[in-house]
C-alpha positions as CSV (number, residue, x, y, z in Angstrom):
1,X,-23.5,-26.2,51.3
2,X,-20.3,-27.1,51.7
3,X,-20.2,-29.0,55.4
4,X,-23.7,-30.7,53.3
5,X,-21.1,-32.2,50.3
6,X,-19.0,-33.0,52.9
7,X,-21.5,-35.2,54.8
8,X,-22.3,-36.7,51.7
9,X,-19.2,-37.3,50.8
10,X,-18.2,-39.4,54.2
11,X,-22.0,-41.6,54.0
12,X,-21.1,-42.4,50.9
13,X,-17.3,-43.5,52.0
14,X,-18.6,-45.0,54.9
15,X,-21.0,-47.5,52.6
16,X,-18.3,-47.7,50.2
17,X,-16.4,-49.3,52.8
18,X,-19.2,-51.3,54.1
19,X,-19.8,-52.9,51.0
20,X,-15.9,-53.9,50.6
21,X,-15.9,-55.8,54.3
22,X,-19.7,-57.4,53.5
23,X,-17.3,-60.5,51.8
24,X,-14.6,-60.8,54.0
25,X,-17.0,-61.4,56.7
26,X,-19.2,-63.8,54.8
27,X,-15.8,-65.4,54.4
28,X,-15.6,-65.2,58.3
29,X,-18.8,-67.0,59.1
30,X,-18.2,-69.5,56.0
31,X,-14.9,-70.1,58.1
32,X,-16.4,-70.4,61.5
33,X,-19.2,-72.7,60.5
34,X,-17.1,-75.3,58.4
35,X,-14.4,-75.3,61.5
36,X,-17.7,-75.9,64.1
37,X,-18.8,-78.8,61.4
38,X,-15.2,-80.6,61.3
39,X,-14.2,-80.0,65.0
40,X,-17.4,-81.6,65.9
41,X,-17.5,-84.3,63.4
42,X,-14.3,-84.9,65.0
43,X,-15.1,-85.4,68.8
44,X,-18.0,-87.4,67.8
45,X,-15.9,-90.1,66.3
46,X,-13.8,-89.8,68.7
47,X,-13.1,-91.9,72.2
48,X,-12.4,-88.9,74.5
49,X,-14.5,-88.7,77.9
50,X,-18.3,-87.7,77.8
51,X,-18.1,-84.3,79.9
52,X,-15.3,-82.8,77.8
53,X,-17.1,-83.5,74.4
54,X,-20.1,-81.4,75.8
55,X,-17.5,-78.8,76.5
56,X,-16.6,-78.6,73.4
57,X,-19.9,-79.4,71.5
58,X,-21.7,-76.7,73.0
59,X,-20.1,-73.7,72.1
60,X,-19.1,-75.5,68.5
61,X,-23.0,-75.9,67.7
62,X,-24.1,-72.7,68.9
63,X,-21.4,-70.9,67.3
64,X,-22.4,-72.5,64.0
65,X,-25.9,-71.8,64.4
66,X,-25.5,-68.1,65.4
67,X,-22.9,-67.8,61.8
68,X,-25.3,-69.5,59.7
69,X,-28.3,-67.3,60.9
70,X,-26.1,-64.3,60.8
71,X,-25.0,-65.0,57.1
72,X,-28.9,-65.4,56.2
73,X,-29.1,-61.9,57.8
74,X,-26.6,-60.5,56.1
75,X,-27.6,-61.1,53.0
76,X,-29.9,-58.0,52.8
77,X,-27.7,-55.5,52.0
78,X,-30.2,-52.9,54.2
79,X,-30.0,-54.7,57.4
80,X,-26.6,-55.7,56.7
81,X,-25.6,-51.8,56.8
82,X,-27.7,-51.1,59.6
83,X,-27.0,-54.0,62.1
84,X,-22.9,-54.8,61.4
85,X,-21.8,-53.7,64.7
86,X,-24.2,-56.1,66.3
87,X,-23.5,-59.3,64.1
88,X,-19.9,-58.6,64.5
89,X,-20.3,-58.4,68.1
90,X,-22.5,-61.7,68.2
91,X,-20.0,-63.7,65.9
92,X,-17.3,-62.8,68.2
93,X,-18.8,-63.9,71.6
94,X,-19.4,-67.0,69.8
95,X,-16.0,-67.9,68.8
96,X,-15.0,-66.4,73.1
97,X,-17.2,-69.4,73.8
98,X,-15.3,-71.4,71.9
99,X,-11.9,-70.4,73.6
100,X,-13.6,-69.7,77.4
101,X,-16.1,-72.6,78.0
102,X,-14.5,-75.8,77.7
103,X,-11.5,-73.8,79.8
104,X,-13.9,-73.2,82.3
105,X,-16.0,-76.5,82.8
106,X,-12.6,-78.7,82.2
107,X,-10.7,-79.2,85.4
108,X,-6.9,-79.5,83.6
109,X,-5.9,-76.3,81.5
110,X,-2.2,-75.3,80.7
111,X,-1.1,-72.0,79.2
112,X,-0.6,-73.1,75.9
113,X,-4.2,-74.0,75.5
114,X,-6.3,-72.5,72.7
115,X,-3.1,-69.8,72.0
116,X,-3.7,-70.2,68.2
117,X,-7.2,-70.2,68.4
118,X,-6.7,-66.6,70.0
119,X,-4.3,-65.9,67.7
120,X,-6.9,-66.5,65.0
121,X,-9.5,-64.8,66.4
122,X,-7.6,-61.5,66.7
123,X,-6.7,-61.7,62.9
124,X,-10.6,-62.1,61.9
125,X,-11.2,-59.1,63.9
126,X,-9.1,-56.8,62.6
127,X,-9.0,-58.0,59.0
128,X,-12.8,-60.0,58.6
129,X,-14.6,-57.8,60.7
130,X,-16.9,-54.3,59.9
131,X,-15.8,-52.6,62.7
132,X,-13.2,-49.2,62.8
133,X,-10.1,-49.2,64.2
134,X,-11.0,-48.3,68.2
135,X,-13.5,-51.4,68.0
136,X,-10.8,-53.8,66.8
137,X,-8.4,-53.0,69.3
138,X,-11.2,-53.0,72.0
139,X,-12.3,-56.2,71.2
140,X,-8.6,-57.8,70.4
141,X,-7.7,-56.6,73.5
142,X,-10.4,-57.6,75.3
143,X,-9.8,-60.9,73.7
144,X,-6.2,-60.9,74.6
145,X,-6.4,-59.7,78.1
146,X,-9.3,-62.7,79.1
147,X,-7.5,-65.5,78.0
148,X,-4.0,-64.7,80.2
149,X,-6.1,-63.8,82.8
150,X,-8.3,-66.9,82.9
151,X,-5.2,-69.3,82.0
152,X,-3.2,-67.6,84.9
153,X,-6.0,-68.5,87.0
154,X,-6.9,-71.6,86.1
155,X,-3.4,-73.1,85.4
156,X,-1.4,-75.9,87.5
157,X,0.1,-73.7,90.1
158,X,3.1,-76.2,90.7
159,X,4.0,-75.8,86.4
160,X,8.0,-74.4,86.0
161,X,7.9,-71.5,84.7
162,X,4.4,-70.3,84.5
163,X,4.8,-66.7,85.0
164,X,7.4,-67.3,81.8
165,X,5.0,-68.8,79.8
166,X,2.3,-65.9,80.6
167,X,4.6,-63.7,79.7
168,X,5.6,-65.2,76.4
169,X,1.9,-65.2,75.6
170,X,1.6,-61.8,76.4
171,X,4.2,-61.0,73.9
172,X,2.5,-62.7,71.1
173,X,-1.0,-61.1,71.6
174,X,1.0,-57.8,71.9
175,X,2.7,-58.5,67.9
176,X,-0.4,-60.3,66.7
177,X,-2.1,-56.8,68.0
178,X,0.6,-54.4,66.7
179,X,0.5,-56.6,63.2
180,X,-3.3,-56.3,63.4
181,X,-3.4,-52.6,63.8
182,X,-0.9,-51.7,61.0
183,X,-2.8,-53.9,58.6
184,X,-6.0,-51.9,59.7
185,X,-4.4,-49.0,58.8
186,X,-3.0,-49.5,55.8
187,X,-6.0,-51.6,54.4
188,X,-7.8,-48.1,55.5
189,X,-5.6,-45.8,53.5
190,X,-5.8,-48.5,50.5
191,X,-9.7,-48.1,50.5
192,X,-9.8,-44.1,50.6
193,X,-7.0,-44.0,47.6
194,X,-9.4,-46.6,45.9
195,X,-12.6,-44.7,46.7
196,X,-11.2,-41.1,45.5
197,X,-9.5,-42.7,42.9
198,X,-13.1,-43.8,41.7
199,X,-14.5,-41.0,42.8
200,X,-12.3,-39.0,40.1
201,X,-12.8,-40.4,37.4
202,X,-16.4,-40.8,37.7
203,X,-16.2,-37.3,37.7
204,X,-13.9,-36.5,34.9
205,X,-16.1,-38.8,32.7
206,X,-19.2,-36.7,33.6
207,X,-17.4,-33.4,33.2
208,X,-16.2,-34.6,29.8
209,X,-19.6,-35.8,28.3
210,X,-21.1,-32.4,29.9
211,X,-18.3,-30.4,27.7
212,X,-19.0,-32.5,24.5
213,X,-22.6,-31.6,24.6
214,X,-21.8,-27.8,25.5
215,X,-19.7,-28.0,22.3
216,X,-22.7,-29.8,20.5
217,X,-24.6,-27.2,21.2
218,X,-22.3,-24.3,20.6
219,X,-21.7,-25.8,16.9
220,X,-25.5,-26.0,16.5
221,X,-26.4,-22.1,17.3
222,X,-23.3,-21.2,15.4
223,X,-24.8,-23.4,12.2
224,X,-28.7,-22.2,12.9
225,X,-28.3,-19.0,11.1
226,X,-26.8,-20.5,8.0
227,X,-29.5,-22.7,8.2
228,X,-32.2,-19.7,8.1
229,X,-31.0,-17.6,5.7
C-alpha cells in the first residue's frame, strides 16, 4: 500500500513538473521561430553570395517549420506528456542544423564561428527543455563536444594560436555547462519545495473541513436526544 502511495506520489510529481516546463518550452520554439523569421528576412535583403544564403536558409526554414508544427503538437496537453522527449529531441537537432550545416557546406570557418549560438543552445537545454538532468548534460555535451571538434577540423590550419582558441572555447562550454547544471538543480529542488508545499496544504485544508463535519456531527447526536424527549 505503501510502495502504491508512493508511486502515486512520484506520477503525480513527475506531471507536476511537466506541466511547469510545458511554457518555457513554448517560449523556446516562440524563440526559435521568430529568430529563423528575422535571420532569414535578413539574408534575403541582403547582397551576400548565393551558395552561402542556401546554407543558411535551409536549416533556418526547416527549423521554423519543425517549431511551429511542434508547438501545434504541443498544445494537447496528452500528447504533450507523452511525446516531450521526442519534440525536445527534434527541436534540438534543428537548432544543430543551424550551428553544423552552413559550417559544413561553407569552405572558410574560424573558431569563433557560431560560439554564442552554442552558448545559447546549451542554456535552452538545460533551462527551456523537458528533459532530467542526465539528458541535459548529454545533449549539452554532445552539443559542446561537436562544435570544437568540427571547428578544429575545419579551421585555417595556418591561424596563430588555434589550439588557444580551442581551448578557450573549451573553457566556456565547460562554465556555460557547470552554470547549466547548478541551475538544473536548484530549479529542481525549487519545484519539489513548491509541489510539497502545495501538497500540504491541500491536505491540511481537507483534514480541516473533514474535522468540522466530524464535529457537526458529534454536536448533532449529542442534541438528538434532547430533541426526542
Amino acid at each position: 500500500m505503501k510502495l502504491q502511495k508512493n508511486m502515486d506520489m512520484k506520477n503525480l510529481y513527475d506531471r507536476y513538473c511537466l506541466r511547469q516546463k510545458h511554457s518555457l518550452f513554448l517560449s523556446l520554439l516562440v524563440l526559435a521561430i521568430l529568430y529563423a523569421v528575422c535571420v532569414v528576412t535578413l539574408i534575403l535583403i541582403s547582397d551576400r553570395p548565393a551558395r552561402e544564403n542556401i546554407a543558411h536558409l535551409i536549416p533556418l526554414c526547416i527549423t521554423a517549420a519543425v517549431c511551429f508544427l511542434v508547438a501545434v503538437c504541443v498544445q494537447v496537453q496528452a500528447l504533450f506528456r507523452v511525446l516531450a522527449i521526442y519534440f525536445s529531441v527534434a527541436v534540438w537537432f534543428c537548432l544543430l542544423s543551424i550551428v553544423f550545416v552552413p559550417m559544413l557546406l561553407l569552405e572558410k570557418t574560424a573558431t569563433k564561428d557560431n560560439v554564442a549560438i552554442v552558448m545559447c543552445i546549451i542554456v535552452f537545454i538545460y533551462t527551456m527543455m523537458p528533459v532530467n538532468k542526465i539528458q541535459a548534460l548529454t545533449a549539452s555535451a554532445v552539443t559542446s563536444i561537436a562544435h570544437l571538434v568540427l571547428s578544429g577540423i575545419l579551421s585555417d590550419r595556418h591561424v596563430q594560436c588555434l589550439n588557444w582558441q580551442l581551448i578557450a572555447n573549451a573553457v566556456i562550454y565547460l562554465c556555460m555547462n557547470l552554470v547549466g547544471l547548478y541551475h538544473k538543480w536548484m530549479t529542481d529542488i525549487a519545484q519539489m519545495h513548491t509541489f510539497m508545499d502545495t501538497r500540504y496544504c491541500i491536505e491540511s485544508r481537507i483534514k480541516l473541513e473533514y474535522e468540522k463535519e466530524q464535529q457537526v456531527l458529534v454536536s448533532s447526536f449529542a442534541q438528538l436526544p434532547e430533541l426526542l424527549f
